[in-house]
C-alpha positions in Angstrom: 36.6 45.7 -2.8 33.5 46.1 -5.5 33.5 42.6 -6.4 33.4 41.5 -2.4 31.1 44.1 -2.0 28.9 42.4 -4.4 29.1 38.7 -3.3 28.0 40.1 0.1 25.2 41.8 -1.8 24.2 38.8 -3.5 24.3 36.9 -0.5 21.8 39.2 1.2 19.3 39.2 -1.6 19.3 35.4 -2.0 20.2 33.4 0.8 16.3 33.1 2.4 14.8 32.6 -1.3 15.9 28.2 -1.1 13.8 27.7 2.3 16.2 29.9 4.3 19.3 27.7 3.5 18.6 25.3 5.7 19.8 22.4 3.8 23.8 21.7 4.2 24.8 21.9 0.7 23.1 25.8 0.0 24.5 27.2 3.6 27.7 25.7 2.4 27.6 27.5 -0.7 27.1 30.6 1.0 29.8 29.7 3.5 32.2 29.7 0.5 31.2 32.2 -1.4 31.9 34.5 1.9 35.1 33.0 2.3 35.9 34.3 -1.3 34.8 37.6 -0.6 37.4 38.2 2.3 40.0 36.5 0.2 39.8 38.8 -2.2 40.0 41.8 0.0 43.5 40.1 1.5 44.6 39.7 -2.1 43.9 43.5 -3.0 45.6 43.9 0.5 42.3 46.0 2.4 42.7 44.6 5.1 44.6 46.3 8.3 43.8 47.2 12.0 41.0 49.1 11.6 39.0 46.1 10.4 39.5 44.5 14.0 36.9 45.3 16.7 37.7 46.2 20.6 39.6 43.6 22.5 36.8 42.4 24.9 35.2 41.2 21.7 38.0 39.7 20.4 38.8 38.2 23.4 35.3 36.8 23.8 34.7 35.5 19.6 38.7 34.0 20.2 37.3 32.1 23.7 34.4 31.0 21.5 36.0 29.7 18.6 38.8 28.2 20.1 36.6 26.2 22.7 34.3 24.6 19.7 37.1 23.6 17.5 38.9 22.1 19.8 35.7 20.0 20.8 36.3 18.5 17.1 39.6 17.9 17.7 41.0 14.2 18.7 42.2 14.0 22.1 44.1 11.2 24.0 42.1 9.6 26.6 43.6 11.6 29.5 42.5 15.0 28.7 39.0 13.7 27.5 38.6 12.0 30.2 39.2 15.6 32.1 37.2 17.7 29.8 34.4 15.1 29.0 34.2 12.3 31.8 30.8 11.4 31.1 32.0 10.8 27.4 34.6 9.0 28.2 32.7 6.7 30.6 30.7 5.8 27.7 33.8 5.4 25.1 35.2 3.1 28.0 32.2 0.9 28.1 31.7 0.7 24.6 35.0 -0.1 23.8 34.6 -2.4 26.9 32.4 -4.7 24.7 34.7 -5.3 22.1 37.6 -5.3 24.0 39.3 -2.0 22.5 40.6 1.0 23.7 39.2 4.4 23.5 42.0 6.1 21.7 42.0 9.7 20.6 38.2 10.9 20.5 36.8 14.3 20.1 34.7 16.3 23.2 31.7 16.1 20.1 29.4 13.2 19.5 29.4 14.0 15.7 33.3 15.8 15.1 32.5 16.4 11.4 29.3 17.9 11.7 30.5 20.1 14.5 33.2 20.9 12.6 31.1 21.9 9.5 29.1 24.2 11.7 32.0 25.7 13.0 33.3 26.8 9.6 29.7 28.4 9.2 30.1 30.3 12.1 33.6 31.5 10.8 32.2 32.6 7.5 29.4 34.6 9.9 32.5 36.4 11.7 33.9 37.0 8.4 31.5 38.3 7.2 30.9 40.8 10.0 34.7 41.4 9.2 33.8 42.6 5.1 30.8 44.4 6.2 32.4 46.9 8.6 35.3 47.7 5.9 33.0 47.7 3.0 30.0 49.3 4.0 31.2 52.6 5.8 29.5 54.7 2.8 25.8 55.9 3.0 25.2 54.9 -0.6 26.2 51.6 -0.2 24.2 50.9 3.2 21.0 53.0 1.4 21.4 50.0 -1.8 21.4 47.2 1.4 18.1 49.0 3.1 16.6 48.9 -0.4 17.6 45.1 -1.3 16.1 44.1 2.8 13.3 46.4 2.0 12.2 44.4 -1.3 13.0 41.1 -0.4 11.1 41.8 2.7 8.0 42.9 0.8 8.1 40.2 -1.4 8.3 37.8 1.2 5.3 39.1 3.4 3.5 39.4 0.2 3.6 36.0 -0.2 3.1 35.1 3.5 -0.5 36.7 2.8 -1.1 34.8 0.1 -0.1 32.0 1.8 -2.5 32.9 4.9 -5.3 33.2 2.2 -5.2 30.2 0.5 -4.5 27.4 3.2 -3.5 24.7 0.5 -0.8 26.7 -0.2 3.0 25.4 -0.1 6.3 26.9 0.0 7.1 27.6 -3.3 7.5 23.9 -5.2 6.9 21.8 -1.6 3.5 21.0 -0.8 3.7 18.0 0.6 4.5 19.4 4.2 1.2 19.9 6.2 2.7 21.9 8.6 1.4 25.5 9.2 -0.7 25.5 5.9 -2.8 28.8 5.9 0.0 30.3 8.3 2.2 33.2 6.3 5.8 31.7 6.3 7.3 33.1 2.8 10.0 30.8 1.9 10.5 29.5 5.3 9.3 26.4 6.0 8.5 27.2 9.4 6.5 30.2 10.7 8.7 31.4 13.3 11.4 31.0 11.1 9.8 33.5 8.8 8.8 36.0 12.1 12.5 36.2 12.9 13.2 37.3 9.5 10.5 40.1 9.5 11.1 41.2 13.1 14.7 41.7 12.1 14.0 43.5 8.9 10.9 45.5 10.3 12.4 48.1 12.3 15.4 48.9 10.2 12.5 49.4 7.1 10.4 51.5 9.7 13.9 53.6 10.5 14.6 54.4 7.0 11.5 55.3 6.1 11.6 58.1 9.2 15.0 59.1 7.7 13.4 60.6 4.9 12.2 62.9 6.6 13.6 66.6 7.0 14.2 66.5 10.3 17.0 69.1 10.8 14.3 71.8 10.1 11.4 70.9 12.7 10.7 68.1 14.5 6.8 67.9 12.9 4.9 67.1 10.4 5.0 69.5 8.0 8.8 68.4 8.3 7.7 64.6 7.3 6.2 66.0 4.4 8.9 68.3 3.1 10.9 65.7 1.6 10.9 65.6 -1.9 10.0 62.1 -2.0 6.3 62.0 0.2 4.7 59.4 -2.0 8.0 57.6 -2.0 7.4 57.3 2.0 3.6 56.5 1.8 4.8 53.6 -0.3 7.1 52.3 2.1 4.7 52.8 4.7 2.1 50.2 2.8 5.3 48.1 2.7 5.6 48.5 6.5 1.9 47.5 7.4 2.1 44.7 4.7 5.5 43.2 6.4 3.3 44.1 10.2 0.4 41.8 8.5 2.5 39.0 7.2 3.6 39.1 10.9 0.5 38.8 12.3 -0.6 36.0 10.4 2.3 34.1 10.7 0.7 33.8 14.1 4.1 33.3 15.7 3.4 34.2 19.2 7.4 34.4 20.2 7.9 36.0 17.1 5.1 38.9 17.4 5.5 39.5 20.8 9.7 40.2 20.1 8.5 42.7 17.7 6.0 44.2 20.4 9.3 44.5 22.3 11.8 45.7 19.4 8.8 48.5 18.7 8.7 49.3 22.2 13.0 49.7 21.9 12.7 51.7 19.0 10.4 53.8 20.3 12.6 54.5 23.6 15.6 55.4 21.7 13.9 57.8 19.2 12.6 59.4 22.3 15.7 59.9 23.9 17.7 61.0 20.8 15.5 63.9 20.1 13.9 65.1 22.9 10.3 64.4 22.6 8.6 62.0 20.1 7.6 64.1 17.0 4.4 64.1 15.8 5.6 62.5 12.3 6.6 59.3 14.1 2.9 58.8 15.4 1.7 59.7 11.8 3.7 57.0 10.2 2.9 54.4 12.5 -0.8 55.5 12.9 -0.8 54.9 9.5 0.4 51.5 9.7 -1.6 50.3 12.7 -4.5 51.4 10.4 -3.7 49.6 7.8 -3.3 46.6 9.8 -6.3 46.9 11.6 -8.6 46.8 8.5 -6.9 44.5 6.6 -6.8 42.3 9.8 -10.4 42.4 10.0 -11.0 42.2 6.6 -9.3 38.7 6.5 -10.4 37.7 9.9 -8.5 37.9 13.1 -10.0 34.6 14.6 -7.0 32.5 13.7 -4.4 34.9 15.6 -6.5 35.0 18.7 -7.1 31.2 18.4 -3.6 30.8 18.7 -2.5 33.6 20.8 -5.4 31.2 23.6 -4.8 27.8 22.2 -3.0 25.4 24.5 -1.2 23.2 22.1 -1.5 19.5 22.2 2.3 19.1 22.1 4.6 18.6 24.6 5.3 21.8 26.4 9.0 23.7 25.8 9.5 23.0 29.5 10.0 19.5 29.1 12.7 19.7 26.7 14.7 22.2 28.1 14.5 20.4 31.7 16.2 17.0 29.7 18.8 19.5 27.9 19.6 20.4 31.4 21.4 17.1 32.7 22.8 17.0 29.4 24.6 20.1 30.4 24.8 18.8 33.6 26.8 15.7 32.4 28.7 17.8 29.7 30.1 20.9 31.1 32.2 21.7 28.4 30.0 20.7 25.7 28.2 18.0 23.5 29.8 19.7 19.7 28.1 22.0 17.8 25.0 20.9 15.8 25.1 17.6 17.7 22.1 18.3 19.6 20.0 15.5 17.7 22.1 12.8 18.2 22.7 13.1 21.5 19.1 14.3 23.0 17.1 11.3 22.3 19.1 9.8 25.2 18.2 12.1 27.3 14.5 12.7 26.6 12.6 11.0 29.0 10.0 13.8 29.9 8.4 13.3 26.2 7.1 10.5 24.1 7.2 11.0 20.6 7.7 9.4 17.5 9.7 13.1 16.2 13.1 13.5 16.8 14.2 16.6 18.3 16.5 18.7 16.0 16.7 21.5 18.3 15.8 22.4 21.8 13.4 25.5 20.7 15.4 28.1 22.6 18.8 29.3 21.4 20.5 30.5 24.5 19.6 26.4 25.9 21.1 24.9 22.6 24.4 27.0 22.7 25.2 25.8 26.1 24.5 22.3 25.5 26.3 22.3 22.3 29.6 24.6 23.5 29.5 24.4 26.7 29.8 27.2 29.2 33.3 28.5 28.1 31.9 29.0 25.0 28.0 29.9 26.1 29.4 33.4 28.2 31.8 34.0 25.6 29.6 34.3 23.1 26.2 35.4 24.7 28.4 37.9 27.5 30.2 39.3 24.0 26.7 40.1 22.4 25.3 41.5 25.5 28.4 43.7 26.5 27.9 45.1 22.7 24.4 45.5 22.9 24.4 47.6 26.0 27.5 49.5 25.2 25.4 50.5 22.1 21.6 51.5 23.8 24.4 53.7 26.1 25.9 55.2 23.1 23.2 55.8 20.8 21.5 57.8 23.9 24.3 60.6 23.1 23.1 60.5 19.4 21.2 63.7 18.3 18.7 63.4 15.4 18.9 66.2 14.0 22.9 65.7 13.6 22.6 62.9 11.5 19.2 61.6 10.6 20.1 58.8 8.5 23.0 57.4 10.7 20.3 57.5 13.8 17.5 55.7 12.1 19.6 53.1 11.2 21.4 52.6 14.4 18.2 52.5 16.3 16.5 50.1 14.0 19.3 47.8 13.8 19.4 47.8 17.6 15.5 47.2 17.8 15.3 44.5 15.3 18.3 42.6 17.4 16.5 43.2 20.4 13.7 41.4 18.8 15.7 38.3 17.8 17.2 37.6 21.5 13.8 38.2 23.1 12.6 35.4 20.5 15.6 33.0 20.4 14.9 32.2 23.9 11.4 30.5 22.7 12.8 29.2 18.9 15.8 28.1 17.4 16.1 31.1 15.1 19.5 31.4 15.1 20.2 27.7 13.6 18.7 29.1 10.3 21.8 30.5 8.4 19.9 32.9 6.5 18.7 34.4 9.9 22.0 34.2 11.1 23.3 36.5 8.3 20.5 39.1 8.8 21.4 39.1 12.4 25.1 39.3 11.8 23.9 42.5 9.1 22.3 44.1 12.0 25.2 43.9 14.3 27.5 45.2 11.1 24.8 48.0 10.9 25.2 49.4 14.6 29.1 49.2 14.2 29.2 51.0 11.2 26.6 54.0 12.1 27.5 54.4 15.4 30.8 53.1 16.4 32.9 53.4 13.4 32.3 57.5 13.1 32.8 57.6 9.5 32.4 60.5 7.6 31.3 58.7 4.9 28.3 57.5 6.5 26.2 60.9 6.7 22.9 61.5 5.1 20.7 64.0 4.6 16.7 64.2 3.9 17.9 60.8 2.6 19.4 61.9 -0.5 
């Protein structure tokens, strides 16, 4: 269990370092090397029931998974033509041309590719599967909050950099004139990097509350009778730092989903301890100061240029309305990560010499791509689990357990943050943002619906 434990940390501190893995050959890597992790736990025989969650989302991943690989599967023409006419209409007349016959043929325009993803997405649910039986201790989840918390750091330390010297690149890549003097960190692409710090954000900001005393008085004199006070004014510099890189990232999707996970985060601490305490306004009074003058010390001017700047591109609108006859025309789906070679058929809204990789909102691309079987499977199953979680964590009590809360709630806030901004960005098609989500997620079910004993914490120690 150690040496899975380990891959899963390594995976963690690495996998946004090599431009968020974006490249087939480094999420394949990682794919593998989570893969090995879950084999090992079946060889040293951890695995049992417990490691399964509730049936709805079984039921739900199962509907999901089964629906995209059988979109890479060959099928004879009769039960393509039933599940994908319109693909079979254009086998047909293809094969029409050179007098053939259409054959067995996969539901996907690209059945390797799809098929590729599809594993990726397996090593995502497996991974979710290692997390919840290998992390159910508190010091285990407090050496994951302190790898998130430096990588994050470093990262938005080296957005600001970025944001101050415009001729910047991402580490040995300069060539790319995109979103110079933007902070990005190893992303190539801004928003890319906002999801990653909206994700991490609250979880740091939750921790750092944890250290608190909080089963003394909810005040704070009780912030500051830790033991560690200096060790939480650092991590509050971190906070405002990650807050700044943010900022000047100048992601508007991306800020304004942290605006919302904030506004989560501070709902839930409100409702689990009856009244806001005076600490939490201190820390993030604090921050916002912080922010503030460094903000104006570096100059605002680009963040409200963009926040007011109508971009000369082709609007969002445009694409998603041509993704929406491909649905139209594909009911049960085009095969996952197939979305580029089948939209330039379809784009007749926009003239461009780029070709679209993604449609720039998650939820659209997941319904073109797997159809609606596997769109309400898979958004329905994250939904049902996010909602059964706000409900639960309402019945939390600070005081109880302040590290378990903490982490719940900023685990829930940085999620809610991600789905507000996947419906503006594709996110969710970096893998290294698709592990920090799938962390999150592990996060909530180990703190709050798991109960185990073993994840208790007090003043943070």
């Amino acid at each position: 269990m150690t040496f899975s434990r380990s891959i899963i940390f390594f995976i963690i501190a690495t996998i946004p370092v090599f431009f968020a893995a974006v490249q087939a050959w480094i999420w394949s890597f990682y794919t593998a090397g989570i893969f090995a992790a879950f084999l090992i736990l079946l060889w040293q025989n951890r695995i049992n029931k417990a490691w399964l969650p509730d049936k709805i989302y079984i039921f739900a991943m199962g509907a999901f998974y089964l629906v995209c690989l059988l979109q890479c599967l060959p099928l004879p023409s009769t039960i393509l033509s039933f599940l994908s006419p319109f693909r079979h209409k254009v086998l047909t007349q293809s094969m029409a041309i050179i007098h053939g016959s259409v054959g067995w043929q996969s539901i996907s325009y690209a059945s390797l590719r799809s098929l590729a993803w599809w594993t990726f997405l397996l090593g995502l649910l497996l991974l979710f599967f290692i997390f919840r039986i290998t992390f159910t201790s508190s010091r285990h989840l407090k050496i994951l909050i302190y790898i998130l918390l430096v990588l994050a750091a470093a990262e938005a330390i080296y957005g600001l950099i970025q944001a101050l010297v415009p001729s910047l690149g991402v580490l040995w890549i300069d060539y790319i004139e995109a979103y110079l003097g933007d902070a990005r960190g190893t992303y190539i692409n801004r928003n890319h990097f906002a999801g990653f710090i909206e994700m991490i954000l609250p979880l740091s900001l939750g921790y750092t509350l944890a250290l608190g005393n909080w089963k003394e008085k909810l005040s704070l004199k009780a912030l500051m009778s830790t033991d560690r006070p200096n060790f939480q004014f650092f991590l509050t510099i971190g906070l405002a730092v990650m807050v700044l890189a943010l900022l000047f990232s100048k992601s508007r999707a991306g800020i304004t989903g942290w605006g919302l996970g904030f506004l989560t985060f501070v709902i839930l601490v409100h409702s689990g301890s009856n009244g806001i305490p005076r600490s939490f306004w201190v820390i993030t009074s604090i921050i916002i100061g912080m922010v503030a003058f460094f903000s104006f010390r570096i100059g605002v001017d680009p963040i409200l240029e963009r926040f007011l700047k109508i971009s000369k591109e082709a609007s969002r609108l445009n694409f998603w309305r041509d993704s929406l006859v491909i649905v139209k025309d594909h009911p049960f789906g085009i095969g996952l990560a197939t979305f580029k070679q089948v939209f330039p058929v379809y784009n007749v809204s926009t003239i461009s010499e780029k070709t679209l990789y993604y449609a720039h909102n998650d939820y659209l691309q997941l319904l073109v791509e797997a159809g609606w079987i596997g769109f309400l499977a898979l958004v329905s199953g994250f939904y049902i689990f996010l909602v059964r979680s706000f409900r639960k964590v309402r019945r939390m009590r600070l005081q109880a357990d302040p590290f378990r809360f903490f982490l719940t709630i900023g685990a829930l806030s940085g999620l809610v943050s991600i789905a507000f901004h996947s419906f503006f960005d594709f996110n969710l098609h970096m893998p290294a943002n698709c592990v920090y989500f799938v962390i999150l997620i592990g996060i909530v079910d180990v703190c709050l619906w798991q109960g185990v004993e073993g994840v208790r914490q007090t003043n943070g120690g």
